[in-house]
C-alpha positions in Angstrom: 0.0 0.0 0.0 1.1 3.6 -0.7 2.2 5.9 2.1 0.5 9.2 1.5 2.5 11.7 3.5 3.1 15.4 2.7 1.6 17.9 0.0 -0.5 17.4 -2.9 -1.0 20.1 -5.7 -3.7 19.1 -8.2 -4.6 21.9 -11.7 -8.3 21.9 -13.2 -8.7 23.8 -16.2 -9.5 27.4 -15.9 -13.1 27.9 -16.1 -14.6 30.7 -18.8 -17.2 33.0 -16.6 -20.0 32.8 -19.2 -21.2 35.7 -21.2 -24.1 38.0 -19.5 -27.0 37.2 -21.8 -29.2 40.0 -23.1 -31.6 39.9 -25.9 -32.8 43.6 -25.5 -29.5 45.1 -27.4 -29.4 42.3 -29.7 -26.5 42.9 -31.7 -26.6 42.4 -35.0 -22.7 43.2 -37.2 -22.6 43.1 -40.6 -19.1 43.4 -41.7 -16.0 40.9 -42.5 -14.2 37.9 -41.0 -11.5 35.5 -42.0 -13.6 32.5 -42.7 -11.0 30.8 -44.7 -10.6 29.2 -41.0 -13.8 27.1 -41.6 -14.0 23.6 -43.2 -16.6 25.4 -45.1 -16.0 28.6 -45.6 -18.7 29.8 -48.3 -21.4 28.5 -45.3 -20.6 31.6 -43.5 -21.0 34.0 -46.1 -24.3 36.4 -46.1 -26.0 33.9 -43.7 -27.4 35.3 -40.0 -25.6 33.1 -37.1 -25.9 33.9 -33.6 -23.7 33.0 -31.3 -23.7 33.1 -27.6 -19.6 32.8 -26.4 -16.5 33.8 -28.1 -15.8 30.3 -29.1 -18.9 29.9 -30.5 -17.9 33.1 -32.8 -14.6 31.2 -33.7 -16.2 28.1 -34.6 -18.7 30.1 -36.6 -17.3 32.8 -38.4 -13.0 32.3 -38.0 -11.0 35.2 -35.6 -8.1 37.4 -36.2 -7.2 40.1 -34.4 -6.6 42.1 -37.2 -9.8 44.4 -36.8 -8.8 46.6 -39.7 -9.8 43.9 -41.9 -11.8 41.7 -40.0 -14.3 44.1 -38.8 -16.8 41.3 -37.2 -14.2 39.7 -35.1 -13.5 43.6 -33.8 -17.7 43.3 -32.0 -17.0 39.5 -31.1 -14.0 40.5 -29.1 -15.7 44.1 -27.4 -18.7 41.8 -26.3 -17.3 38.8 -25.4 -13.5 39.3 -24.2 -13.9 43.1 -22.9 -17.4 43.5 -21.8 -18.1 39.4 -21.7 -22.2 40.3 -22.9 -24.3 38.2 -25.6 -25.4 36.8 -27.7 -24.5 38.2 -31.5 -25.8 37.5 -34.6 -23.3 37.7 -37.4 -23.8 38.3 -40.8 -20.1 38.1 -42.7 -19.9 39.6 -46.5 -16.6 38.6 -47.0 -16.7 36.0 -49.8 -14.3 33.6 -50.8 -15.5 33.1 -54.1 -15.3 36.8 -54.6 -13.0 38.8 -52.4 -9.2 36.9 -53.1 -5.9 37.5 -54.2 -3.6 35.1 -55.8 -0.8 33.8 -54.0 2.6 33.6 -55.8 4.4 30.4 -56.0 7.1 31.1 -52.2 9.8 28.6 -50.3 9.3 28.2 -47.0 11.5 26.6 -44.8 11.1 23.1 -43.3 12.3 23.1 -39.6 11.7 19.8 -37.4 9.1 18.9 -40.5 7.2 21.7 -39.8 7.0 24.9 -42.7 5.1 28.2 -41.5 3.4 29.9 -44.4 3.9 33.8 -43.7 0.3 34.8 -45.4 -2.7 35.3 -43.9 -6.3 34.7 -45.3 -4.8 31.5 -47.1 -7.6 29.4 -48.5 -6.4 25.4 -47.6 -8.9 24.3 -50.4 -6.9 25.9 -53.4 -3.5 25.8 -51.6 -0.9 23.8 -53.6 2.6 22.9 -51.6 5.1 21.3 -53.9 8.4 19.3 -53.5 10.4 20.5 -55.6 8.1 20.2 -58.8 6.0 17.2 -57.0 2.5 18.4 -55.8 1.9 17.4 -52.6 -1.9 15.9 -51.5 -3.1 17.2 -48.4 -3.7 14.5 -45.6 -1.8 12.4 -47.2 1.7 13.8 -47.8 1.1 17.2 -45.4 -1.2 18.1 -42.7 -2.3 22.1 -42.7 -3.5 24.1 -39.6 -3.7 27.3 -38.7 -1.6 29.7 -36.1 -3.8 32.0 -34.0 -2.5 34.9 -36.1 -3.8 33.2 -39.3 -0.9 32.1 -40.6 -0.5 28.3 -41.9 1.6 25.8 -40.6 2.5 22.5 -42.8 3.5 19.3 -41.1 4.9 16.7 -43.4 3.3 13.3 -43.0 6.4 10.6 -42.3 6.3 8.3 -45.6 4.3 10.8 -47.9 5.8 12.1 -51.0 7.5 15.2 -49.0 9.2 13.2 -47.1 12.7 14.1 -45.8 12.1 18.0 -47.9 14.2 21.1 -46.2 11.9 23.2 -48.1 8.5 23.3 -49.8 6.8 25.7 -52.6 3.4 27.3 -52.0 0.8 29.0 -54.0 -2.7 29.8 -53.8 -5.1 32.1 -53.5 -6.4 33.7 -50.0 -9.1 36.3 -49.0 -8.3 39.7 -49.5 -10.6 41.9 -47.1 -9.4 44.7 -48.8 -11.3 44.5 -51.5 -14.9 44.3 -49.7 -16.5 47.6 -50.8 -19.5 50.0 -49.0 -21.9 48.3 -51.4 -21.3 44.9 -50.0 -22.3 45.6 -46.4 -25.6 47.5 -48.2 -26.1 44.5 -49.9 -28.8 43.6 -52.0 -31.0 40.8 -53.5 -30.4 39.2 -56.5 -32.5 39.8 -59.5 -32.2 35.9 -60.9 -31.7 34.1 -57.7 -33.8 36.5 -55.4 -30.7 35.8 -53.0 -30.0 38.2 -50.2 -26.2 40.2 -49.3 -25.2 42.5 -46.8 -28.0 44.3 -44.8 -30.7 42.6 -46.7 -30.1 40.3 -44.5 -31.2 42.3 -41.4 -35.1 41.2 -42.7 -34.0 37.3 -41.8 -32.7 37.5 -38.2 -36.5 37.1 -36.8 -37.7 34.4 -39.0 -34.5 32.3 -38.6 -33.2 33.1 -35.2 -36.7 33.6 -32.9 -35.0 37.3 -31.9 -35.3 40.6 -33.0 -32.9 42.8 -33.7 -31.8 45.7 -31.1 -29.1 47.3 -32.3 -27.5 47.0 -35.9 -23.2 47.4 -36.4 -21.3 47.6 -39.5 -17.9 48.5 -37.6 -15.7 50.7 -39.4 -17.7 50.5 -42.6 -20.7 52.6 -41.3 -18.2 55.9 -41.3 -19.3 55.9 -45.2 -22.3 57.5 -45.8 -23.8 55.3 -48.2 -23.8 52.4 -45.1 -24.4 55.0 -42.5 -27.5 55.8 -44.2 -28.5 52.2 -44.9 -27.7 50.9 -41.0 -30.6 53.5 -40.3 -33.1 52.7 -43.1 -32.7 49.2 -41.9 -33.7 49.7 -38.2 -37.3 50.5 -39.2 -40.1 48.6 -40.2 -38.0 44.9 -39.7 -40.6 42.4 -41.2 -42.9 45.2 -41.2 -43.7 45.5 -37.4 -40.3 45.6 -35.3 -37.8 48.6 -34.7 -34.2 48.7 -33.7 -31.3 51.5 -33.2 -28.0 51.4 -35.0 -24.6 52.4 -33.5 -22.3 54.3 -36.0 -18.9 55.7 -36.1 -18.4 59.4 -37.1 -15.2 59.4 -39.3 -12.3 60.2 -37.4 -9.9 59.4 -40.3 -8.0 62.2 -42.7 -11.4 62.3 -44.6 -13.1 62.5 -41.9 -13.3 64.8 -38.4 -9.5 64.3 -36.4 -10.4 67.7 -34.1 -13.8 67.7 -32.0 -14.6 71.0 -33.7 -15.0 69.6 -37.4 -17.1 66.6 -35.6 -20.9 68.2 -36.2 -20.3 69.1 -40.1 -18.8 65.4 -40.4 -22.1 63.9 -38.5 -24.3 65.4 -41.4 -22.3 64.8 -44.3 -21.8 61.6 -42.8 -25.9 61.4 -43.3 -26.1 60.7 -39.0 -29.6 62.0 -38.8 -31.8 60.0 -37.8 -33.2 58.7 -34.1 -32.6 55.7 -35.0 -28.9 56.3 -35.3 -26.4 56.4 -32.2 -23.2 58.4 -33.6 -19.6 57.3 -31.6 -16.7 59.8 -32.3 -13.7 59.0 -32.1 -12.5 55.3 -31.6 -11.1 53.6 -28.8 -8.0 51.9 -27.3 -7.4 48.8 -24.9 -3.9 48.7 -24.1 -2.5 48.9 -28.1 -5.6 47.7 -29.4 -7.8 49.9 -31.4 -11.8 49.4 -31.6 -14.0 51.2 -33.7 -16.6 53.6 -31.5 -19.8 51.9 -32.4 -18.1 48.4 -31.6 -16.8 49.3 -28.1 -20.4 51.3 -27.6 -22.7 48.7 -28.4 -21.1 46.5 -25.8 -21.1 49.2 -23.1 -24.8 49.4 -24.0 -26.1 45.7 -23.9 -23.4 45.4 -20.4 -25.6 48.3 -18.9 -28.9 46.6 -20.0 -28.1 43.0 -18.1 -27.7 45.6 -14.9 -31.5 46.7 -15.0 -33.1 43.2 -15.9 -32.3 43.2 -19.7 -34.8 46.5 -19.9 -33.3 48.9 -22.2 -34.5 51.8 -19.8 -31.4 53.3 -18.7 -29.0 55.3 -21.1 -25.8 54.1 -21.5 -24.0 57.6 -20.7 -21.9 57.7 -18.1 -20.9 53.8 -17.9 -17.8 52.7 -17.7 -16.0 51.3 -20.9 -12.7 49.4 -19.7 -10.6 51.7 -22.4 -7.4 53.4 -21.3 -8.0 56.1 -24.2 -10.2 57.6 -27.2 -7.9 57.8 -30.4 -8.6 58.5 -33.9 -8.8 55.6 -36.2 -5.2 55.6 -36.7 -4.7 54.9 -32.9 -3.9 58.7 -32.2 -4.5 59.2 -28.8 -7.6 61.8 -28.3 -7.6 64.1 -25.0 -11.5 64.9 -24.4 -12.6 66.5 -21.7 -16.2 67.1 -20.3 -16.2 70.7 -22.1 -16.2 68.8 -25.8 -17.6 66.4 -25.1 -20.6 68.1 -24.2 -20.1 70.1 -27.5 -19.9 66.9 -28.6 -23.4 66.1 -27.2 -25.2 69.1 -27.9 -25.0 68.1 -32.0 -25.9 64.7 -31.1 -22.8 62.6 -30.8 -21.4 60.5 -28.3 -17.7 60.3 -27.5 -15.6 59.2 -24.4 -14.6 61.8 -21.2 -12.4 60.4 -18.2 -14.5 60.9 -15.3 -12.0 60.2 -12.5 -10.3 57.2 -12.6 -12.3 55.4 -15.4 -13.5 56.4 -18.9 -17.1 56.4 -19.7 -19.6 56.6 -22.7 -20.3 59.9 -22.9 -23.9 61.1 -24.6 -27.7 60.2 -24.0 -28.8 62.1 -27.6 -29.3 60.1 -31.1 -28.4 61.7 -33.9 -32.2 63.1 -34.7 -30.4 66.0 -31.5 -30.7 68.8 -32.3 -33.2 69.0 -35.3 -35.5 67.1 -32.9 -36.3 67.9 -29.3 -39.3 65.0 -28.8 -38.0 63.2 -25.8 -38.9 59.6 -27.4 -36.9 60.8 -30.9 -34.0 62.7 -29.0 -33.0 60.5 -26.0 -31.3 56.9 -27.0 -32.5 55.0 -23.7 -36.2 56.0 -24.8 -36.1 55.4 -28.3 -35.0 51.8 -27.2 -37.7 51.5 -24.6 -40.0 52.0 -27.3 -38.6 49.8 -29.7 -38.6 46.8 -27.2 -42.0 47.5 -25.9 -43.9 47.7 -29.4 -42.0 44.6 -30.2 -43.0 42.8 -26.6 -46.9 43.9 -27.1 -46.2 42.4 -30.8 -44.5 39.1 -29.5 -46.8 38.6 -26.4 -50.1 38.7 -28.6 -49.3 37.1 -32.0 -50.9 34.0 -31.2 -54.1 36.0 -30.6 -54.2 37.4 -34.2 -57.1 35.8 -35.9 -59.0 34.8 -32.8 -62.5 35.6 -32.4 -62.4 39.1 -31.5 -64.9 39.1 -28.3 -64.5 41.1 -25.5 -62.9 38.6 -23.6 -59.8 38.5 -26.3 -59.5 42.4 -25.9 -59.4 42.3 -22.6 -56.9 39.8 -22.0 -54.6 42.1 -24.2 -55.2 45.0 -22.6 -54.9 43.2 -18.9 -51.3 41.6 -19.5 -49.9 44.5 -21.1 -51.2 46.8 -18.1 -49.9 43.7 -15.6 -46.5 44.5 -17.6 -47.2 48.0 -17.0 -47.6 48.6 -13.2 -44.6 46.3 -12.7 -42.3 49.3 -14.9 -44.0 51.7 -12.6 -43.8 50.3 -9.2 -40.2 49.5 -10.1 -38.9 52.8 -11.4 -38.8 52.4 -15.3 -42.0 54.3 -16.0 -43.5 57.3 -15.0 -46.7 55.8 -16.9 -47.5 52.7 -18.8 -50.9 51.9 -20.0 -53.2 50.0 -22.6 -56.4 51.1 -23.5 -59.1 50.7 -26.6 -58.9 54.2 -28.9 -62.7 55.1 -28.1 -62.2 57.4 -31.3 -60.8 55.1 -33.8 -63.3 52.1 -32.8 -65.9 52.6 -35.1 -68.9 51.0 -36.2 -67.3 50.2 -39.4 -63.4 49.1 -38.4 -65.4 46.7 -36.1 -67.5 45.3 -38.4 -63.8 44.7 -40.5 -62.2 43.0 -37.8 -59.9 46.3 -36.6 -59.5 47.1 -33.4 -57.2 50.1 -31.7 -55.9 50.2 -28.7 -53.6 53.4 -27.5 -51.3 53.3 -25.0 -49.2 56.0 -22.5 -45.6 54.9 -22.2 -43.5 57.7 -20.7 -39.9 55.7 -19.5 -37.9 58.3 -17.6 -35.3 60.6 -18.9 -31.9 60.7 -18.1 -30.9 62.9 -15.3 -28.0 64.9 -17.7 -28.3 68.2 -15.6 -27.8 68.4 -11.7 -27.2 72.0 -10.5 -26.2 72.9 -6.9 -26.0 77.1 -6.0 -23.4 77.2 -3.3 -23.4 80.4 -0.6 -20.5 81.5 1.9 -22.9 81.9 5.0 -20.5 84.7 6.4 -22.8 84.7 9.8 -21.9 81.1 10.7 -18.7 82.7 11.9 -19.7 84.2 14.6 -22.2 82.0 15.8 -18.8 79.0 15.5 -16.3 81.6 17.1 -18.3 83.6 19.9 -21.1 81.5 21.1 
């Protein structure tokens, strides 16, 4: 028998805190990623797929850490790694069929029968290795995997035709992000095929997926007009009845605004007009890592929504985002104070201010501020109280469509919305919240048709952006402290 006597040090695997789920701020980032990664990479091309963890995001779309080009991998990482929030739903445009370059014929080294392929993007399906001028089969002379900064790595396969090599040839073809245009994260459907791209594909989230969209993303590429004004066409009317916001950046390249001043004129010729649009200026650091505005912003947003019950009542101003600096888009370090960044504010843009020891989001105003001063149009925490509310009421009584329309049916709609109601007013979301049947739209006629109104109050709170305190000098408390 064994003497157990002394110390014994056992190592589990670290465990991965799992992501704080929110559906409320659904994201949904249209953009690129390097799905030459995939056994299958033309799966993951203009198709929704949520995800709910970063590996789940590698397994479904590829990851680099090369945001410039990989612009949906730049949202997987701010949501899952920084802010660790979910799920996503990921539509790539990045298409290997489409967007490649042809790799020239290069020798690479063979060390311990191993050869590291310098290029990323690399697409393993049209790869051809070579020894000398015999082509090599994959799996049978070579095995090829990837590195975790996309590179390839070729392992020779003892007793396969490459065999005892010091050096192999390889050609190819790999993706070439670069070449992804504005047009394809529009998108479009196809005249012949009736096939959609880009944000066409915004319309299938619901019917595939079972969630509506919250907040739409095209990091990076929504700094062109032509997609900043498409991210907001697409938040209205999805499959006719739902509404969501978009988060874009506000160019802070050459072409763009690099001083705080030039921001406002950039914001309109940037088309950032709308209340459905949330405008981020400039972008972000982590350390040496750059993130586009919108990217870092949406996951401050859906972080502060899993901290009031996944109810998108509270504005994301003044939360802290774990950055250590605003930069340009070039990673130029940006010094904002509270002074722009209010200027920042009062033309409807959102930006990032230290406020002590942290940095926060800093702007409760879409961009509709200043042309419009309606509270449910201006403020970005209302305009997505609304949104998730007309989609609940939409949600909760689909099933009843159709149903004989007694009074019965109308009242259980008007009693479990109001039920929903008092609970968003006895807990602090609502000032008001109520259902009721439009006694002036209820005609004789609409009834007879099988149409029914209802109207409703729904007044969420504002943000408290303002707090003024008037200080005195109470010269009399003097003597009353020195000679009483």
């Amino acid at each position: 028998m064994a003497v157990t006597h002394g110390f014994i040090i056992n190592e589990t695997a670290t465990s991965v805190t799992a992501p704080l789920n929110a559906t409320a701020g659904l994201q949904v980032v249209v953009g690129t990623a390097p799905v030459n990664m995939l056994d299958d990479p033309a799966a993951a091309v203009n198709t929704p797929l949520i995800v709910r963890s970063y590996k789940e995001a590698v397994e479904a779309v590829g990851y680099s850490d090369d945001f410039e080009h990989y612009t949906i991998c730049e949202a997987v990482n701010a949501s899952f790694q920084v802010m660790n929030v979910g799920p996503l739903v990921l539509i790539n445009v990045l298409d290997p069929t489409k967007h490649i370059t042809a790799v020239e014929e290069t020798a690479v080294q063979i060390n311990d029968g191993v050869a590291e392929v310098p290029v990323t993007g690399m697409l393993l399906a049209k790869m051809v290795v070579k020894k000398e001028a015999t082509e090599l089969t994959a799996d049978v002379d070579y095995v090829a995997t990837f590195n975790d900064d996309g590179t390839v790595n070729i392992a020779l396969i003892e007793g396969g035709a490459g065999d005892g090599a010091t050096q192999l040839l390889v050609s190819g073809t790999k993706l070439d992000p670069t070449k992804v245009t504005p047009d394809d994260i529009v998108g479009g459907v196809s005249v012949s095929t009736g096939a959609e791209t880009g944000l066409e594909l915004v319309r299938q989230v619901y019917p595939k997926i079972g969630y509506v969209p919250g907040i739409l993303l095209a990091p990076r590429f929504s700094r062109n007009a032509n997609v900043c004004a498409a991210l907001q066409a697409k938040c209205r009317l999805i499959n006719s009845v739902f509404n969501c916001v978009c988060f874009v950046d506000i160019d802070s390249t050459e072409e763009g605004a690099i001083k705080y001043q030039d921001v406002a004129n950039q914001k309109i010729g940037q088309a950032a007009t709308s209340r459905e649009a949330y405008g981020i200026w400039p972008y972000c650091k982590v350390g040496d890592v750059v993130y586009s505005g919108s990217a870092m912003a949406a996951a401050v947003t859906v972080y502060n929504d899993t901290q009031y019950g996944d109810v998108p009542n509270a504005s994301p101003s003044n939360v802290t985002a774990p950055i250590t600096s605003a930069c340009l888009a070039d990673g130029t370090e940006v010094l904002i104070d509270q002074e722009q960044g209010n200027v920042l504010n009062e033309n409807g843009i959102a930006t990032w201010v230290r406020s002590s020891t942290r940095f926060v989001l800093w702007g409760n105003e879409t961009c509709a501020y200043p042309s419009t001063t309606d509270p449910k149009d201006m403020f970005l925490c209302i305009r997505r109280f609304f949104n998730y509310t007309a989609a609940n009421f939409v949600l909760n009584n689909q099933q009843k469509l159709d149903k004989p329309m007694n009074k019965r049916l109308l009242e259980s709609i008007i009693d479990s919305e109001n039920m929903r109601g008092q609970v968003y007013v006895s807990t602090g979301v609502c000032a008001s919240y109520e259902l009721f049947l439009d006694p002036d739209r209820n005609t004789e006629a609409e009834l007879v048709a099988g149409h029914i109104y209802f109207c409703q109050y729904c007044t969420p709170f504002p943000p408290m952006k303002l707090v003024t305190n008037t200080m005195e000098y109470q010269s009399g408390a003097l003597a009353t402290a020195l000679l009483a």
